[in-house]
Residue, then its C-alpha position, 0 to 999 in steps of 0.5 A: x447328768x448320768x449316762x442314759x436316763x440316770x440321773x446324778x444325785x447332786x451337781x456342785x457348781x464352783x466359781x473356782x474349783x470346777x464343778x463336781x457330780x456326787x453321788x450319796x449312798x448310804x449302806x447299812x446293809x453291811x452293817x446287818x450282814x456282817x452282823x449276822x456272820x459274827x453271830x453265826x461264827x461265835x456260835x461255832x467259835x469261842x467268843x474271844x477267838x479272831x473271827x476274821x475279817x468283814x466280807x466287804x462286798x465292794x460291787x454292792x457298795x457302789x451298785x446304782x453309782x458308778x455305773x451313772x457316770x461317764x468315763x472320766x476322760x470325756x466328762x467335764x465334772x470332777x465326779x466322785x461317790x461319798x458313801x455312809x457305812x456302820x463299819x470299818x473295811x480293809x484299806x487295801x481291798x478298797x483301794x484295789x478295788x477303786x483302781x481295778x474298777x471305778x478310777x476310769x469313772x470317778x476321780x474319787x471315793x470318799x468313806x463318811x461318818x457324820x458328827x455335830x461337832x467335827x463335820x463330816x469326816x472322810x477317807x478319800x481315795x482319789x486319782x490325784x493329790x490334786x483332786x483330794x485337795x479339791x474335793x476337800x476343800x470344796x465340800x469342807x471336809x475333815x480327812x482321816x476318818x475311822x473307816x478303814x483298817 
């Protein structure tokens, strides 16, 4: 279903609200990393002291996802990526970097965590109101998760 010899982790098949490609990517890669920099700063810094913002690499984030798709206007799937992190990222960077580089491959992005009681929760960015509703709907998630800030 990708482009080239790609294939797409999950192809969702709906009677009414089209047909979705998914990709899930799981990254606790930079859980470790930014780990590893608040070590390094409270060694340099005093351990109260605001240690600054995570390094979010967004290209590491979506490596090996969007670039399976095709372009959104010649596709005939709503196409998105759900991605699974161990920590929060800047809303605003996420959101710059979904409209400067992913918006003409994918109609959304969702940011999950997983819980027993509550389902999955996302944030989700999307290209329309229209799409998040639906990628809502279909997939029975909960918006409003705690991954941003």
């Amino acid at each position: 279903m990708g482009v080239g010899s790609y294939s797409i982790d999950w192809l969702l098949q709906t009677k009414e609200k089209g047909d979705f490609l998914l990709e899930v990517k799981n990254r606790p890669g930079q859980s470790a990393q930014e780990l590893t920099r608040l070590q390094s700063r409270s060694k340099i810094i005093a351990p109260k002291s605001n240690l600054g913002e995570p390094i979010t690499d967004f290209d590491v984030l979506f490596k090996s996802s969007y670039d399976k798709f095709l372009p959104i206007s010649i596709s005939s799937y709503i196409q998105g990526v759900i991605l699974f992190l161990g920590i929060k990222i800047p809303a605003d960077k996420l959101a710059n970097f979904f409209h400067s580089h992913l918006e003409t491959k994918l109609h959304f992005v969702a940011l999950g965590t997983e819980n027993k009681d509550s389902g999955t929760r996302v944030n989700l960015l999307a290209t329309s109101p229209e799409i998040s509703k639906q990628a809502l709907s279909v997939f029975n998630w909960n918006d409003n998760s705690d991954l941003l800030y």
